[in-house]
Structure formats: C-alpha cells, structure tokens
C-alpha positions as CSV (number, residue, x, y, z in Angstrom):
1,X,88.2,48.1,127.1
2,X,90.7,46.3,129.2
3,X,88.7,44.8,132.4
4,X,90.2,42.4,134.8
5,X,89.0,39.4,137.1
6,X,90.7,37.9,140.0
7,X,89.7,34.1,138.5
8,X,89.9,32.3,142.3
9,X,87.2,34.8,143.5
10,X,84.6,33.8,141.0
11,X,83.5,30.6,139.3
12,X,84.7,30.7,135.3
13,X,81.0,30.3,134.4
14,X,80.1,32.9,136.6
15,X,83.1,35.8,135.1
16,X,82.0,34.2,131.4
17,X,78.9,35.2,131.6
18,X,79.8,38.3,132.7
19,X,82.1,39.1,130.1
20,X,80.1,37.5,127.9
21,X,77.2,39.8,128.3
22,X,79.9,42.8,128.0
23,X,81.3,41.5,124.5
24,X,77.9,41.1,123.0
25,X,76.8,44.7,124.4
26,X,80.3,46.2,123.0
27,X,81.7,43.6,120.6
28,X,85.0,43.7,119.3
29,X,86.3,46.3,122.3
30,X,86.6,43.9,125.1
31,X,89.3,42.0,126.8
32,X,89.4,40.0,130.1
33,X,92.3,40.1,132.2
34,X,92.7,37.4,135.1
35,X,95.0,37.8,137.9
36,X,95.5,34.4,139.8
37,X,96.0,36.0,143.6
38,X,92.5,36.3,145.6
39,X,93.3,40.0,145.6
40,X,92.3,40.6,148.7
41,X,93.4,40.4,152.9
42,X,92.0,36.8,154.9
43,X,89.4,39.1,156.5
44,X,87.9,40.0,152.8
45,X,88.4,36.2,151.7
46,X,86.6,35.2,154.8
47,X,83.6,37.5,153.8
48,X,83.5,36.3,150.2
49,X,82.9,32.8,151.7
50,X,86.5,31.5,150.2
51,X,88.8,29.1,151.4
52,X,92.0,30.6,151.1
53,X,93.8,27.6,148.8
54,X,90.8,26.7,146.6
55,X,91.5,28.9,143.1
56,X,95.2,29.1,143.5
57,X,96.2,25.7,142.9
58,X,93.5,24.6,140.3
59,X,94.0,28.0,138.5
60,X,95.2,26.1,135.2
61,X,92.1,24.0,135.5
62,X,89.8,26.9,136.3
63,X,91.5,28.8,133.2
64,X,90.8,26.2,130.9
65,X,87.5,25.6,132.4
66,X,86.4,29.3,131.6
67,X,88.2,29.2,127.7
68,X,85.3,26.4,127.2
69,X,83.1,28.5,128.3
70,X,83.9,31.4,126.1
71,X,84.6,29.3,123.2
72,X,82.8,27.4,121.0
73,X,80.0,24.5,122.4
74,X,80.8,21.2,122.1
75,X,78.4,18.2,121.5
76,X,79.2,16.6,124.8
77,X,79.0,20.0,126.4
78,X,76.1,20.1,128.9
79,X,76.1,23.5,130.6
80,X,76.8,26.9,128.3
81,X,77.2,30.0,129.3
82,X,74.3,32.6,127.9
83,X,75.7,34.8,127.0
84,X,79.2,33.8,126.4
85,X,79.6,30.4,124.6
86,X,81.4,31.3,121.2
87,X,82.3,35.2,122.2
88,X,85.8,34.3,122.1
89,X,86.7,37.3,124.1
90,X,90.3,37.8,124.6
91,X,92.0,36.6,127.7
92,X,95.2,38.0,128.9
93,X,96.7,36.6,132.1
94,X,98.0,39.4,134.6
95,X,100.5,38.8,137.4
96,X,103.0,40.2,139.8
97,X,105.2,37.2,139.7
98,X,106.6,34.6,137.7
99,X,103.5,32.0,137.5
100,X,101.4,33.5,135.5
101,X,104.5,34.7,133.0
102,X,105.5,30.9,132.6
103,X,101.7,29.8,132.2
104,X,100.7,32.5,129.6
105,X,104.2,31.3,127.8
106,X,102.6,27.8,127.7
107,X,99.4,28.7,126.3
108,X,100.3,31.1,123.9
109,X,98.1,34.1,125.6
110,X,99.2,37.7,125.8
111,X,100.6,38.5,129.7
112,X,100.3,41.6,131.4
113,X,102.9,42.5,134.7
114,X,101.6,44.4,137.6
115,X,104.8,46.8,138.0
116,X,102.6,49.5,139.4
117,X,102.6,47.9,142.6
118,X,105.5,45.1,142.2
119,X,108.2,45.4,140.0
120,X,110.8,43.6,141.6
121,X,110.4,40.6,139.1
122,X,109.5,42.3,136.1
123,X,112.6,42.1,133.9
124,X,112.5,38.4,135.1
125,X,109.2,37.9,134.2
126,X,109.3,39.4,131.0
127,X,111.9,36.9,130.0
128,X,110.3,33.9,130.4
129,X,107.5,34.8,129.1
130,X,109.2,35.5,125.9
131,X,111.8,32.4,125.7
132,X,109.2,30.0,126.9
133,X,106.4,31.3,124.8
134,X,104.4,28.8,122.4
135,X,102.6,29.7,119.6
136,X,99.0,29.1,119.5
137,X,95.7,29.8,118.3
138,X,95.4,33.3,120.1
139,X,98.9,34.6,119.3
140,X,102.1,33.6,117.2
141,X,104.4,35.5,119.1
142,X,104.4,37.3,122.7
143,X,102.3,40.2,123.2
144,X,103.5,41.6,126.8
145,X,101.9,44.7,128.3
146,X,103.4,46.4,131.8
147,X,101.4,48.8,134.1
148,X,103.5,51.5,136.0
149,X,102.8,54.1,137.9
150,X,103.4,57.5,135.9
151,X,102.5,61.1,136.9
152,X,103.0,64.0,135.4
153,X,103.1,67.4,136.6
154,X,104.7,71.2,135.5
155,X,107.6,70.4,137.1
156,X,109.5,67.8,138.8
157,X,108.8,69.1,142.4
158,X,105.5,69.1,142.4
159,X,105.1,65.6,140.6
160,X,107.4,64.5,143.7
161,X,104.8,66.1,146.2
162,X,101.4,64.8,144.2
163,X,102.9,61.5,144.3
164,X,103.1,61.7,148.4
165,X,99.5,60.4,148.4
166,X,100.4,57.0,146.5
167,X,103.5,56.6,148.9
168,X,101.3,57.3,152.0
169,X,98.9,54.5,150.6
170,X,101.9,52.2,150.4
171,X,103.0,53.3,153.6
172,X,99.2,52.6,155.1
173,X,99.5,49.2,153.9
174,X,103.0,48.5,155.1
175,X,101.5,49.6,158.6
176,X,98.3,47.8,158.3
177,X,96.0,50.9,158.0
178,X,93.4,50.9,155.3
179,X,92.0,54.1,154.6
180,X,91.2,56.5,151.7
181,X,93.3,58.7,149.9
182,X,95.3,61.5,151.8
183,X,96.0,64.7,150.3
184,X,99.8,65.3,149.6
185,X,102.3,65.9,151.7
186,X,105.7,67.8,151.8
187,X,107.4,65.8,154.5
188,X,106.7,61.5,155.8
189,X,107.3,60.6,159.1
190,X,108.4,56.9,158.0
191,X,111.4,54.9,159.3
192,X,114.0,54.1,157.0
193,X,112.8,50.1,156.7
194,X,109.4,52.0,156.0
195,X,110.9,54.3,153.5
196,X,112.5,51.3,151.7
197,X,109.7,49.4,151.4
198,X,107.4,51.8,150.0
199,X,110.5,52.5,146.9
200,X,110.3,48.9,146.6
201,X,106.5,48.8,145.9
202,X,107.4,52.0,143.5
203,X,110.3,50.7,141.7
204,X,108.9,51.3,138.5
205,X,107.1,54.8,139.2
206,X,108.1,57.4,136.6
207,X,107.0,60.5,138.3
208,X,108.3,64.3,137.5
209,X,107.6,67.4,134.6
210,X,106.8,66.3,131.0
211,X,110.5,65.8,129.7
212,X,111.0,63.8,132.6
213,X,108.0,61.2,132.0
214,X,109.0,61.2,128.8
215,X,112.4,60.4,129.0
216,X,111.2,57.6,131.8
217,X,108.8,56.3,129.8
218,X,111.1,55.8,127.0
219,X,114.0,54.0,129.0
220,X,111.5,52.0,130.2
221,X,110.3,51.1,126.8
222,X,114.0,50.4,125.9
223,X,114.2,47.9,128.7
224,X,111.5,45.8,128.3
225,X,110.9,46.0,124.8
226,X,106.9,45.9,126.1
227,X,103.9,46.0,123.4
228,X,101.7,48.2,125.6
229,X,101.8,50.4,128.4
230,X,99.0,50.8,131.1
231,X,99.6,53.8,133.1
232,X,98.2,54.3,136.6
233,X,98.0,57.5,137.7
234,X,97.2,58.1,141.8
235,X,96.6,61.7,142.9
236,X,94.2,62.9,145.6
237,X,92.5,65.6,143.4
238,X,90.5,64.5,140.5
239,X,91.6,67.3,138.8
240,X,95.7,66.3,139.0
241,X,95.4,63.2,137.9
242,X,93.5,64.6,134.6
243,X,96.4,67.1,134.0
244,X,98.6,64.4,134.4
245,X,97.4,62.3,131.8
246,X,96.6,65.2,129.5
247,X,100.8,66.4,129.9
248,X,101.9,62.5,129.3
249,X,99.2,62.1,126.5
250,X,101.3,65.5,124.8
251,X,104.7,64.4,125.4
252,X,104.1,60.8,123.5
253,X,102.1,62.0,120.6
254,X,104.7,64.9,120.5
C-alpha cells in the first residue's frame, strides 16, 4: 500500500508514528511517500497553524530526522517513536520538480514524479535522478515510479468527454474556484490562455478507447524507461472510473 505525507505539514515523529502503527498492523505492504510542498493554498497553511517557509527549507534535515525515527534506536537516542523505531518502512520521496529528483539521487531512495498534475519537468527530472543517483543501503540502483492521468473508455470520444470533469477541475483552479467534481461536459467556455494552461497541467494524460491507452501507456513507458506506473483515474461517476480501470487493467495483462 503506497500512502503519502506532505513532510512540512507534520513533525517526522508525528508521520513515524503513524506509519509506524500502519507497518506493524500490515507489515511488509507498506510504503511512505513524502512530498516536500505544504500541499495546500496560504489560507489552509494558515489554518494548520504553519508558517509558510518552515518545512521547505529544513526538509533534508526533517527527512533525516524522520529515517531515525523509523530506523533502528541508538544508545544516545532519547525520544523513540512507539510504534515506529526499527520498522524500517520504505520511504520514497515524491515531487513535481527537480528537488526532490536530485535529493532522492543523493540518498539512494526510490523517487516518484507527480505527472498527473505537472509534467512539464518530468523527462528532466527523471534524468537526474538517474545520473546523479548513489547507491545506498535502501537501493543499488534507481527505482523511479511516474503517476499520470489515464482513462479509459469504449471509445475515444467518450474518454475525451469523461475526462471534461478533470479539465473543469484544472480550469476551477486556474480561476481560483474550489469546488467538487462536475459532471462532464461536451463543450468549455475557456479562453485560449485558459485552454493552454489546463493542457499544460495534463501534459501527460493518456485518455481514449483501450487500444489507445494502451498504445499511450506503452510510449510512455518507452520514454521514461519508469519502474512503476501510478495511474490516476478522475471521472464524476464512481461507476466510470471503475470501468476505466477494469478496460486498462485488460489491455496490460492482454
């Protein structure tokens, strides 16, 4: 189970604990993910009590702060996490951007890009990640995962009009309008600076029939030469979002 933490949010005791108590309910099928951006918009960081700065700049320190926690006590070692200290669970750093790419490189830990919502530097990431990585205790070579959006549907038309809803969420936030999902659309009224911006956050989007996915996903795959995929599926009915999965699930095994 892949589970993620924004690290600046929380204090690393705090997030070992928590993942501490999760590895020793489930052992073995748990892995933390920690983003380095708050995750959120100054009126949410202002609620959470946070200064905007504090856990962005000391994130190295905070990471190493929270890998003591999760690893083994030392002697000198006055405050443990319970439970937590000696789980080991896995940490992979996530990111959007090349900071976390260049830090995972440096301490040997698997790295996961957020293309589902910003791909622009993902080819770019990917690559220093791999030529700066150092071998360590965790990993002797790079282990790189990528998230996408994907969305399958029985033909390429009506992938196009599921996906509407994710691009009227892009287009929400572009316009500063928070809201819940809307159902899809045929037609956006959006400018052409709107339009481009909302492409931009789907750059990486493989959307259309089963052959099409399929094809996507595999030039994808060709690209970035990535471990793992994480798909991310965003439909307004429960129910397309399952059929999705269930036609992308067929195409891959098939």
């Amino acid at each position: 189970m892949d589970m993620g933490s924004m690290l600046p949010n929380h204090p690393p005791l705090v997030i070992a604990e928590q993942f501490g108590t999760l590895e020793t309910l489930y052992p073995g099928r748990i892995d933390l993910g920690l983003g380095r951006a708050p995750g959120s918009d100054a009126a949410t960081m202002a609620a959470m009590r946070r200064d905007p700065h504090a856990g962005v700049e000391d994130f190295p320190q905070r990471l190493a702060e929270l890998e003591g926690f999760l690893g083994d006590a030392r002697p000198e070692q006055r405050v443990r996490a319970v439970p937590g200290q000696g789980t080991r669970v896995p940490i992979w750093l996530l990111g959007s951007s090349l900071y976390s790419a260049q830090l995972a490189a440096h301490k040997g830990l698997p790295f996961a890009f957020a293309a589902q919502f910003a791909p622009a530097q993902l080819d770019e990431a990917l690559a220093i990640y791999r030529r700066d990585f150092r071998p360590s205790e965790v990993l002797a070579a790079p282990y790189a995962m990528v998230g996408l959006p994907v969305l399958a549907a029985a033909t390429d038309e009506r992938a196009d009009y599921l996906a509407s809803t994710a691009r009227q969420k892009f287009l929400g936030l572009i316009r500063g309008q928070r809201g819940r999902a809307r159902p899809p659309v045929a037609t956006l009224d959006w400018t052409p600076m709107e339009r481009a911006q909302v492409e931009g956050f789907l750059g990486a989007a493989v959307i259309g029939s089963p052959a099409t996915v399929r094809d996507g996903l595999e030039r994808l795959l060709e690209r970035t030469q990535a471990d793992e995929l994480m798909i991310n599926t965003d439909t307004y009915a429960l129910e397309d979002r399952l059929e999705s999965y269930r036609l992308v699930a067929e195409v891959w095994q098939g």
